[in-house]
C-alpha positions in Angstrom: 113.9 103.1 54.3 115.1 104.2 50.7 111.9 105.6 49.0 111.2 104.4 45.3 109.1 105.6 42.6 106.3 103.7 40.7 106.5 104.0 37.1 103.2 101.9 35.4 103.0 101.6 31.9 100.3 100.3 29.9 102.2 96.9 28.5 104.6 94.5 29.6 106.7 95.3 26.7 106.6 99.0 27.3 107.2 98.6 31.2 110.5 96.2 29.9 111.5 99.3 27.1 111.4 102.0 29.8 113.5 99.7 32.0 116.1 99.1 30.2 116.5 102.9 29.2 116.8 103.5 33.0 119.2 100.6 33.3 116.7 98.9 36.0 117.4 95.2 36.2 116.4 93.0 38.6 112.8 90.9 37.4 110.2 90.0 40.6 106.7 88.9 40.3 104.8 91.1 37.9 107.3 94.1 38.3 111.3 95.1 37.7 112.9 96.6 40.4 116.6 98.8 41.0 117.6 102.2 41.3 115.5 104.3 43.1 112.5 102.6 40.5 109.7 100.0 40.8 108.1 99.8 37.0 105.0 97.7 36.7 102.5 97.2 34.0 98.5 97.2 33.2 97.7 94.9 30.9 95.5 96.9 28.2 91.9 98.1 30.2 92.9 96.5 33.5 90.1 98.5 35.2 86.7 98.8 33.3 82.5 100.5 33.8 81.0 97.5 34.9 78.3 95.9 33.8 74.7 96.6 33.7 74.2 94.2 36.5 76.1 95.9 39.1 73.2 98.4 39.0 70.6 95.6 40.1 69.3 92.4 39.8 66.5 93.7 37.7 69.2 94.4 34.7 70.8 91.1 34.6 67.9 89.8 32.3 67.6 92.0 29.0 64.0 93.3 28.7 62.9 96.8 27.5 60.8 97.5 30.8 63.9 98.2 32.8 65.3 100.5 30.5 67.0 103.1 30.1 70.0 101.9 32.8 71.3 105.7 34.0 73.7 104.8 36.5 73.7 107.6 40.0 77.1 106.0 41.1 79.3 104.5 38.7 80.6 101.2 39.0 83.9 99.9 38.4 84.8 96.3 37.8 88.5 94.2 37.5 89.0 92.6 34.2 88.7 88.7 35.8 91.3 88.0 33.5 93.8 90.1 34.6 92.9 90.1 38.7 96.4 89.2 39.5 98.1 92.0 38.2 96.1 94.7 39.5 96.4 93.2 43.2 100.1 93.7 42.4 99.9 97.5 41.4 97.7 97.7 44.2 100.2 96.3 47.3 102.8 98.1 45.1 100.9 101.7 45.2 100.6 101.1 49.0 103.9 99.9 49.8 105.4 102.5 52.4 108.5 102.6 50.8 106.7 104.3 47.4 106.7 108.8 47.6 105.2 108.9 44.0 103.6 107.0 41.1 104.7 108.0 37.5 101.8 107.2 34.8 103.8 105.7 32.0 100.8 104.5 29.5 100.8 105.3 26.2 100.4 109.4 25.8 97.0 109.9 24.8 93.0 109.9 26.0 93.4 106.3 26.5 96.4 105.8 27.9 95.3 108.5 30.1 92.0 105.9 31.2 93.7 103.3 31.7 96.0 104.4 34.3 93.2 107.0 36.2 91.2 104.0 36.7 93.9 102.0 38.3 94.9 104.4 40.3 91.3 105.6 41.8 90.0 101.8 42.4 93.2 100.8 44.2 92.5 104.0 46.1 95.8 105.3 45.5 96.7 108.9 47.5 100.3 109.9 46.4 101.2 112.0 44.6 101.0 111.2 40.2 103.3 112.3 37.4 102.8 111.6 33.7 105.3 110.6 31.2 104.7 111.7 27.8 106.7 110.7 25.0 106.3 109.7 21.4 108.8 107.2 20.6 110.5 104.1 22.9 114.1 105.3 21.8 115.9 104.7 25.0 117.4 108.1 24.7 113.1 109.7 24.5 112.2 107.7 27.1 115.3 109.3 29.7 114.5 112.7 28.1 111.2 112.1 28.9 112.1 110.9 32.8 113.9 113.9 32.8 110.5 116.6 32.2 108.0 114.8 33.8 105.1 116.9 34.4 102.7 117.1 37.2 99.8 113.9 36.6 97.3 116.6 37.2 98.0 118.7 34.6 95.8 116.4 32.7 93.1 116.0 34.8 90.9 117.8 31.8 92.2 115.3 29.7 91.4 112.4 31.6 88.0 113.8 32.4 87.0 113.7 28.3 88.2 110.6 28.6 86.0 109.4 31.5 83.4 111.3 29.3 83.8 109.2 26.3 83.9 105.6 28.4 80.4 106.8 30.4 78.5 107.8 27.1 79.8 104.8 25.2 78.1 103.0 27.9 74.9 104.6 28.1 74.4 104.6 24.4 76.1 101.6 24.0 73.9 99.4 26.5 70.4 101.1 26.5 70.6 101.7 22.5 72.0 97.5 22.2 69.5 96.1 24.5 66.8 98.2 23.2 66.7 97.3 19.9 67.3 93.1 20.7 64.9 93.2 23.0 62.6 94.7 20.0 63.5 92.6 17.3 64.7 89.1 19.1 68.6 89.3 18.0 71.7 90.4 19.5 71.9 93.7 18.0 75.3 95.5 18.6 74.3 99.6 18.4 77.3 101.8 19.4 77.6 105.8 18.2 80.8 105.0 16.1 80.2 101.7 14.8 76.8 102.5 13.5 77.3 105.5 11.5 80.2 103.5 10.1 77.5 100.5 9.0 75.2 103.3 7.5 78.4 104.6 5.4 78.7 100.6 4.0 74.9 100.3 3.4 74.4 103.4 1.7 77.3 102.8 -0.6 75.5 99.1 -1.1 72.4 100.8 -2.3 74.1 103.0 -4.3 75.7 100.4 -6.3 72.3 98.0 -6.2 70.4 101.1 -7.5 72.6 102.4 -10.1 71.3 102.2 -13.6 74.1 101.8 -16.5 74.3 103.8 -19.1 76.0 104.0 -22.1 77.7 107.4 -23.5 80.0 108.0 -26.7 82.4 110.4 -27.1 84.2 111.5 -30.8 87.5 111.3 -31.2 90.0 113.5 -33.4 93.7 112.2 -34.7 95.1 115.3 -35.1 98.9 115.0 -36.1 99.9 113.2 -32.4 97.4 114.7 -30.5 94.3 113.5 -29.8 91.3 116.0 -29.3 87.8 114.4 -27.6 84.4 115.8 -27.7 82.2 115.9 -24.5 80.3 113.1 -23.7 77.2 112.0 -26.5 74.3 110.1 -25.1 72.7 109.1 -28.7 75.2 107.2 -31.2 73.6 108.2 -34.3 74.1 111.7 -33.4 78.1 110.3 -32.6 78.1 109.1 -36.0 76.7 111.8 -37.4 79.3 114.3 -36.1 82.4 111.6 -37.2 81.7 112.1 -41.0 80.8 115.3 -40.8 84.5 116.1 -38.9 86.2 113.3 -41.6 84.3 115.8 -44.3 85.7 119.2 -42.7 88.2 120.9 -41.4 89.5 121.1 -37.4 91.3 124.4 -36.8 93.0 125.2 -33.2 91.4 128.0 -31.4 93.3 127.9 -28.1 96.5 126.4 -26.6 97.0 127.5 -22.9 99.9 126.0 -20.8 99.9 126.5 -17.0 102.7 125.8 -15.0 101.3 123.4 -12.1 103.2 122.2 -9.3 102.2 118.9 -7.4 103.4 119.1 -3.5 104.9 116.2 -2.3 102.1 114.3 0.6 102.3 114.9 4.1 103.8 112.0 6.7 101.8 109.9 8.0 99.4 110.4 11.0 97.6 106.3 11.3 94.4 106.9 9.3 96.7 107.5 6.3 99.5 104.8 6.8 96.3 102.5 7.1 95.1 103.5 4.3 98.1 103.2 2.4 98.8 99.7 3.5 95.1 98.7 2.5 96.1 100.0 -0.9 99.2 98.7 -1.4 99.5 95.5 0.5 96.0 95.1 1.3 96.5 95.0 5.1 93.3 95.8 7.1 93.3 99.1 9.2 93.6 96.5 12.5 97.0 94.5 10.9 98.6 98.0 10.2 97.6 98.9 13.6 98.7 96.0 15.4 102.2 96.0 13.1 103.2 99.6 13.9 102.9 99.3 17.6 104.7 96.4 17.3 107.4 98.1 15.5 106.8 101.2 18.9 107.4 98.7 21.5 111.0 97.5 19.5 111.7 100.6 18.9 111.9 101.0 15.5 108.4 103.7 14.6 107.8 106.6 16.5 104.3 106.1 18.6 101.4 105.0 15.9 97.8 106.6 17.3 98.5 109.9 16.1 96.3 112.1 14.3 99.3 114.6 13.3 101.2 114.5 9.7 103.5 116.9 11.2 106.7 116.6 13.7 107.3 119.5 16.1 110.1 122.3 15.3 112.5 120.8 17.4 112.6 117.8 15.7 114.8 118.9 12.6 118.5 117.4 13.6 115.9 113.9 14.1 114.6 114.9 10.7 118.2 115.0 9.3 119.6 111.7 10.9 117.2 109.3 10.2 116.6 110.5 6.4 120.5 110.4 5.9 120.2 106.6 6.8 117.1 105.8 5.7 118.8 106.8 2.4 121.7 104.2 3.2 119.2 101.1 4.3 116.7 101.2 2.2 117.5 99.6 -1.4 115.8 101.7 -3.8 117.5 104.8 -2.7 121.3 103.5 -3.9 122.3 106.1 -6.3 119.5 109.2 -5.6 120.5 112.4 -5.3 118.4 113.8 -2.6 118.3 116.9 -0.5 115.4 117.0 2.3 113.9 119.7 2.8 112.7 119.4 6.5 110.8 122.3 7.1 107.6 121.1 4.8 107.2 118.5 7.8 108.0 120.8 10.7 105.3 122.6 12.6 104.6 122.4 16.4 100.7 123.9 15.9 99.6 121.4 14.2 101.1 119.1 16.5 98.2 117.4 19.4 98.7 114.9 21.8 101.8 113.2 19.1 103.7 114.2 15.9 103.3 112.3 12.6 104.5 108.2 12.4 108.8 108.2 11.2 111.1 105.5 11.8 113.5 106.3 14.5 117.3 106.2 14.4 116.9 102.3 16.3 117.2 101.8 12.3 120.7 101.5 12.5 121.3 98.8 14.9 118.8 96.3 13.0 119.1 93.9 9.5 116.1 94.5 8.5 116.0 91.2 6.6 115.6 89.8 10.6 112.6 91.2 10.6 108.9 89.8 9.6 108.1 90.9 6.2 104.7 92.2 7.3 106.5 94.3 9.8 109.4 95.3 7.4 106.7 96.6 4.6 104.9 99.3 7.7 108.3 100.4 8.3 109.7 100.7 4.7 106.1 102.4 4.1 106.6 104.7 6.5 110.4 105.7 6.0 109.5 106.3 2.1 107.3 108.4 3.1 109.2 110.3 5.3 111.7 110.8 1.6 108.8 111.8 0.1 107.5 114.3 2.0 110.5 116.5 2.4 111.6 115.8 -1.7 111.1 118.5 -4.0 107.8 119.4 -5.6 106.9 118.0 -8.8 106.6 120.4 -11.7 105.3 120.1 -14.6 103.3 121.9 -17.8 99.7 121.5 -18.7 98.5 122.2 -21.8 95.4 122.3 -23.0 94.6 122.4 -26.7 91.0 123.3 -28.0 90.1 122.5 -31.7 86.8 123.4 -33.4 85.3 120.5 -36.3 82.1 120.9 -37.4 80.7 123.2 -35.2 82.3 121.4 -31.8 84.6 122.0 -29.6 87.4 118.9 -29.7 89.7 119.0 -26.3 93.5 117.2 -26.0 95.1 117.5 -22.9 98.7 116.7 -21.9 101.9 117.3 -20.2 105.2 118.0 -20.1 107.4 117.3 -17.1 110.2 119.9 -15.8 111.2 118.5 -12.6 110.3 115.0 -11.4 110.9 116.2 -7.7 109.0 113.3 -5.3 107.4 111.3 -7.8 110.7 110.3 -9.3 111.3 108.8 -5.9 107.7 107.2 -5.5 108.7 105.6 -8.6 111.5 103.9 -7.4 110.2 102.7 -4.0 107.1 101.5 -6.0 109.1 99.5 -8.6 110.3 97.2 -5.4 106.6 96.0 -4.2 106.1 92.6 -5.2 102.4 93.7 -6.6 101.5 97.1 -7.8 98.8 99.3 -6.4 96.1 100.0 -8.3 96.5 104.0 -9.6 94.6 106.6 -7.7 92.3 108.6 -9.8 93.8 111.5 -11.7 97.1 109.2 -11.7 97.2 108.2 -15.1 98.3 111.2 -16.4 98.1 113.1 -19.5 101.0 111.9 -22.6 103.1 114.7 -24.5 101.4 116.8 -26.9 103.0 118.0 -30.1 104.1 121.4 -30.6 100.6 123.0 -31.5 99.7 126.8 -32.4 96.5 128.9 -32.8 95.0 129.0 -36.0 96.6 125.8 -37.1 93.8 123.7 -39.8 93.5 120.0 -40.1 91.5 118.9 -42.9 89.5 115.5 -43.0 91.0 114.5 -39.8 90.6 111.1 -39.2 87.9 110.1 -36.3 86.5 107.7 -34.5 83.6 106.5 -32.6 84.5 105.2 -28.6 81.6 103.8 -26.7 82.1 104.2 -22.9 79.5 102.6 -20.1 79.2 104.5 -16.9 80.1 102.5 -13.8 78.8 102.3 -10.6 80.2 103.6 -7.5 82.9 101.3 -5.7 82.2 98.9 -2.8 83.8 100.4 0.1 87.3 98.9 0.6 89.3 99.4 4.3 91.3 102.2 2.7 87.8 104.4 1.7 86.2 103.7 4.1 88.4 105.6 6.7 88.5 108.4 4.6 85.3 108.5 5.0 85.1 107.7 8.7 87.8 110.6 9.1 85.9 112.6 6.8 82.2 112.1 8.3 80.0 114.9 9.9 83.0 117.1 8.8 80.4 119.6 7.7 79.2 119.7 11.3 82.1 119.5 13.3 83.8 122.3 14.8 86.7 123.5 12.1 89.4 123.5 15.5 88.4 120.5 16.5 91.2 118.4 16.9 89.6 115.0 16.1 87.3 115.1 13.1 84.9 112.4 11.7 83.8 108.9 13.2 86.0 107.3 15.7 89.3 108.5 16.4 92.7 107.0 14.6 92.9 104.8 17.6 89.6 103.2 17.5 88.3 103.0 13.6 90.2 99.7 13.6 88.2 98.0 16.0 85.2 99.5 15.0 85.6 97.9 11.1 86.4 94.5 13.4 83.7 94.6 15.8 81.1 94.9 12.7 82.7 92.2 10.9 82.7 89.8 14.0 79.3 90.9 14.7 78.0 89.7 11.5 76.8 93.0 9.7 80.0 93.2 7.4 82.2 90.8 5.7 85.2 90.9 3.9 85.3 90.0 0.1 89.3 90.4 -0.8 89.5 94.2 -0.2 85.9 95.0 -0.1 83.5 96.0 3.2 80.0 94.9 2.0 77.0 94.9 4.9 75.5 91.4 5.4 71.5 91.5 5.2 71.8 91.9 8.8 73.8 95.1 8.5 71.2 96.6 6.1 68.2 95.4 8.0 69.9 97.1 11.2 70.5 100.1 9.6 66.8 100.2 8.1 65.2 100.4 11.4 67.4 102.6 14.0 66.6 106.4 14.1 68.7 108.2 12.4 69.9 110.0 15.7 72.1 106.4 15.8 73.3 106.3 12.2 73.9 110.0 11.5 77.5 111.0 11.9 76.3 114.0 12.9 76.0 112.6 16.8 79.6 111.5 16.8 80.6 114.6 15.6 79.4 116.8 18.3 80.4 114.2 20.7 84.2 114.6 19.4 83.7 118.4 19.7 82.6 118.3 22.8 85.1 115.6 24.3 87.7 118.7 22.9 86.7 121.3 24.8 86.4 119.2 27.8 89.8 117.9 27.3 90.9 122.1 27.1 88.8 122.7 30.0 87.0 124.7 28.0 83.4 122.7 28.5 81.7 121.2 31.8 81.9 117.2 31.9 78.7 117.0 33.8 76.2 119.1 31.5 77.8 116.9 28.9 76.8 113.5 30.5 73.2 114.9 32.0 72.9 115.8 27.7 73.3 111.4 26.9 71.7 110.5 29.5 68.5 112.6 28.2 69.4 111.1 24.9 69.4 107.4 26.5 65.6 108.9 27.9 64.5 109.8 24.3 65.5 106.6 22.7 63.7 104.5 25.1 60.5 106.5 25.4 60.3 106.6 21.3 60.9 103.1 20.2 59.8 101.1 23.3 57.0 99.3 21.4 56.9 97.9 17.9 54.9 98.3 15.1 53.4 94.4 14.3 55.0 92.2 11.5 58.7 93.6 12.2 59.6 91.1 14.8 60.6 88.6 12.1 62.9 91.3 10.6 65.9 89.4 11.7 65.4 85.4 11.6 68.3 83.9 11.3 69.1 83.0 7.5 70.5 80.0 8.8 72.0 77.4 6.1 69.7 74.7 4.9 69.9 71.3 5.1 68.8 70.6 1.5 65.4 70.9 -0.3 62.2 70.0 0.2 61.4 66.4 -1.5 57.4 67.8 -2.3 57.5 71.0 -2.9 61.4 72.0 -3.3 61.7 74.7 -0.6 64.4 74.8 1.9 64.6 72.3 4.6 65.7 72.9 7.8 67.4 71.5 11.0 64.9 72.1 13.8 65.3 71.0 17.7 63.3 67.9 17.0 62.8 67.4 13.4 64.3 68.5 10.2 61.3 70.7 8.4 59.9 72.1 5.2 60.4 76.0 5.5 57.1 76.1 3.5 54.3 76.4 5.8 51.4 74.9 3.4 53.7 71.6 2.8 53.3 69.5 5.9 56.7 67.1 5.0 59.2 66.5 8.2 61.8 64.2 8.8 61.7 63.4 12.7 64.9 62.9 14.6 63.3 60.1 17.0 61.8 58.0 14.4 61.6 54.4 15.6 63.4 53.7 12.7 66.6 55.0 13.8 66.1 54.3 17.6 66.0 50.6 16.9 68.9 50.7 14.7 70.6 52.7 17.7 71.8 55.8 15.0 71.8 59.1 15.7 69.6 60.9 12.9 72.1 63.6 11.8 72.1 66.5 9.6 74.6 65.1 7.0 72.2 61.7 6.8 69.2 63.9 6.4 70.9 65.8 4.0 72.6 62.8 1.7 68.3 61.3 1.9 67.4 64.8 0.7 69.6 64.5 -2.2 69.8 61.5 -3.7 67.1 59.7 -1.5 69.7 57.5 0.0 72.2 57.5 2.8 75.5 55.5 3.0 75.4 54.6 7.3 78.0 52.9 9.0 77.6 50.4 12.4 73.9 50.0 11.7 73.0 47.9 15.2 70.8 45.1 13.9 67.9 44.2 16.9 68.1 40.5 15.3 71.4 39.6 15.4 72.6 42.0 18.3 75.9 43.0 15.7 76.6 46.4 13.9 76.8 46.5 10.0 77.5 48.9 7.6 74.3 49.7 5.3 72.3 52.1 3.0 69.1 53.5 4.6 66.5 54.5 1.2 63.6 57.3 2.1 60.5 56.3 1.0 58.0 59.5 0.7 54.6 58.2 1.8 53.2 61.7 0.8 51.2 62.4 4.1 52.5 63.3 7.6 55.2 60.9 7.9 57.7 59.2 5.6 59.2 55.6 6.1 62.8 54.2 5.4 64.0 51.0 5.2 67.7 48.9 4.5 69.3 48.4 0.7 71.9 46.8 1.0 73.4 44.3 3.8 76.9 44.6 4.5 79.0 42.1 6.6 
């Protein structure tokens, strides 16, 4: 019997990408088969931790008495979902005809997860080897066939992994049921997606705190130049200085230039080409996410969770190719002169699991008109990019002029540029967009100052008066906020840690999602702003669950552990106590809290009596004012005998205008339906009465 080799990757698409590379062919029931190869697919997290109630009976019901949940064994569950298709890896792994299995998901923790837990709950012996690649170019994916290394080289690897899914869990479910058992609401607490709320509501109180105030600064017209004083907080002192400058003389006392040179940016790793198609196109982090590994599995970008902006050394004749036809594809290049210079982007050491997000040479085969224009704007995005980064620096001259008028110093600033280097060529890929960015600070630059010299006098220069307001800090938009999610707990985190701040480029995505669909964020155009929910949430966890701090460690830790360089077990006995503490700390509840969360749910209309809310109850529609007595029951006789359903938009239209249009009206008389107007009449006590307008036939 000829012996075949298993390859599993993590999609369909991918498992059909790796086939055609190897020139296997022939389609059966949830694999593709031929030559030597059987290649098969997961489908995302085929294999997850189960539940809490696979521990017990006891944990199926949420209550804070059974908590904290510290599972001894760990329990693994089949996505229902998906059943099918891990039976079929399953017989496949323990076919006789298979020597070795070939782990062929994505090349990272995750991918890494997905295919351990496969492989250990289908009780698979044989032997594993792990392909790990960065792009789906046929000609990657052979090379990569070609070095496979031994699967347990990355055993370390997959054990931080492991790490990460346990203490997810433990925080995750003990933390989450914790706190909605407390306050009576579904309460999603997770160690990345809570630090990430407390980033959004402390940014919301910034901005609900902030006083404005107003400032005034004096301006010069000095011959072309214009020379500022430092900010004035009184404008009768402002006024004061402007005549006395219009009365006197301004003399220059110092004109420095200083050659500065701005370096061109680095390629993008995915925080950066997320936040660059928030910017630019407004796309959230997810849509940027979801469109690059689309453009990955056709082969057309390199592979997108990678927290690198560099490619290795070996990369430069890659380098070469795909810039020479990036500058033939891509329209706003016709006519640049342009020499890369690949070595700003090439550096193995600062190189992790994957190098920095390019296009790859695929390029040449496709219209790029075929494709979507969503898709067509990551790729363009990232192939300028790639221009940019190895274009020449941009020079230029800063000078900075000082005059003195009446006693104060007067500053103009400006600049002269020598070469345009990388910004000549940002210019020209932003002159295609449809709409333009919004300028990063310190964009605006600086205009061309005069020829200006030391001791030069100006007498009654001409002045003026601005008044400025100072603003308030921004809301959040996707784009800050993971800089600030890749920046967080910085300060704490190990400086050779490879992944920094809150999440990791692969998960900040759903972590912005999973707080919008929980309700503690929404979305205004580009903004993140926390819901009441999301501030009230934030307001009462310990700051152990809203620090970034936590995270950080975690990420440090999950480092080592993926070097080998830290034990896996002291790191999961060290949660687990955590999950003890939490429990043990906030178990009961101060009185007059449990309310915190009541749903602010939308009210019917307002109260006839005393003009409060009204709302839908299971039985009546009520005044939310507890002194005023006035309900509107849903079984009053009146609508029983006329066989109507008392509904919220009736109740609403009586609220109103104190009448409701109804149609098919049953009439006990006649036996027949009509079409009528039912008029609330307020009787003032505990009850009110309706009765019939008008008669329709």
């Amino acid at each position: 019997m000829a012996s075949h080799i298993l390859v599993i990757a993590e999609k369909p698409s991918v498992a059909q990408t790796i086939a055609a590379a190897l020139g296997v062919k022939e389609k059966k029931d949830g694999y593709i088969e031929g030559g030597g190869y059987l290649i098969s697919w997961c489908v995302g997290h085929l294999v997850q931790l189960a539940e809490a109630a696979a521990y017990g009976e006891q944990y199926r019901k949420w209550q804070t008495d059974s908590l904290p949940i510290l599972p001894e064994e760990w329990q693994y569950t089949v996505d229902p979902d998906k059943g099918k298709q891990f039976v079929i890896l399953k017989e496949l792994m323990h076919r006789a005809d298979v020597s070795e299995v070939v782990n062929a998901c994505d090349a990272g923790r995750e991918g890494e997860l997905i295919f351990r837990f496969v492989y250990e709950v289908a009780g698979c012996k044989k032997p594993m080897r792990r392909l790990w690649i960065s792009s789906m170019e046929h000609e990657a994916i052979r090379s990569g066939f070609d070095n496979l290394k031994d699967g347990r080289e990355y055993d370390a690897l997959f054990a931080s992994a492991l790490c990460r899914a346990k203490a997810d869990w433990l925080i995750g479910i003990n933390a989450t049921r914790l706190f909605s058992c407390l306050y009576g609401k579904t309460l999603n607490v997770g160690r990345v997606q809570t630090p990430t709320l407390k980033m959004l509501a402390d940014r919301d109180a910034a901005i609900s705190h902030f006083q404005k105030e107003k400032y005034y600064h004096v301006r010069l017209e000095l011959s072309g130049a214009e020379a500022a004083s430092e900010r004035i907080s009184d404008r009768k002192t402002a006024d004061a200085l402007k005549a006395s400058c219009e009365a006197g003389k301004a003399v220059c006392v110092s004109v420095t230039r200083e050659k500065k040179t701005a370096a061109p940016p680095k390629l993008f790793d995915l925080t950066s080409l997320q936040r660059e198609a928030n910017r630019i196109f407004g796309y959230t982090a997810k849509q940027t996410l979801d469109l690059a590994q689309s453009l990955y599995e056709k082969r057309l970008l390199t592979y997108p969770r990678t927290d690198s902006n560099f490619l290795t050394d070996d990369m430069g004749g890659t380098a070469e190719s795909t810039i020479a036809l990036l500058c033939k594809k891509l329209p706003f290049m016709a006519g640049a002169g342009f020499t890369p210079e690949i070595a700003k982007v090439s550096d193995s050491k600062k190189v992790s699991d994957h190098h920095a997000i390019i296009p790859t040479m695929e390029l040449a085969k496709t219209d790029l008109a075929t494709l979507p224009e969503s898709e067509r704007n990551i790729l363009t995005l990232a192939g300028a990019r790639l221009l940019l980064a190895t274009a020449a620096p941009h020079v230029f001259e800063a000078v900075t002029a000082v005059f003195s008028c009446a006693g104060t110093d007067f500053t103009a600033k400006g600049k002269t540029v020598l070469s345009d280097g990388w910004k000549g060529l940002e210019r020209r890929y932003r002159a295609t967009l449809k709409v333009k960015p919004e300028a990063e600070d310190g964009e605006n630059a600086d205009a061309e100052l005069p020829e200006l010299s030391e001791g030069q006098g100006f007498e009654n220069p001409p002045a003026k008066v601005t008044e400025h307001t100072t603003t308030p800090p921004k809301p959040h938009s996707e784009a800050s906020l993971l800089s600030a999610m890749e920046r967080a707990g910085n300060g704490d985190t190990d400086p050779d840690a490879e992944r920094r701040g809150l999440g990791t480029p692969a998960t900040r995505a759903a972590v912005i999602e999973k707080l919008v669909k929980g309700g503690f964020v929404e979305r205004k155009g580009k903004q993140l702003i926390p819901t009441q929910n999301g501030n009230t949430l934030i307001s009462v966890l310990p700051d152990m669950l809203t620090s970034p701090q936590l995270t950080a460690e975690w990420e440090n830790n999950l480092t080592q552990i993926a070097k080998g360089a830290a034990d896996p077990g002291e790191f999961l006995s060290g949660i687990e106590a955590m999950a003890r503490e939490l429990v043990q700390t906030h178990a009961a509840l101060e009185d007059g809290k449990k309310d915190l969360f009541r749903e602010g749910k939308p009210s019917v209309g307002k109260c006839l009596r005393c003009g409060s809310p009204v709302y839908e109850g299971k039985k009546n529609y009520y005044c939310s004012n507890r002194e005023c007595i006035f309900a509107m029951w849903k079984n009053d006789r009146f609508f029983e005998e006329r066989k109507t359903a008392f509904s919220a938009k009736i109740a609403a239209a009586l609220l109103k205008s104190g009448k409701a249009n109804v149609k098919k009206l049953y009439s006990p008389k006649t036996g027949k339906t009509y079409d009528g107007t039912i008029v609330l009449a307020d009787t003032g006590g505990k009850y009110v009465n309706y009765r019939i307008e008008v008669r329709k036939n």
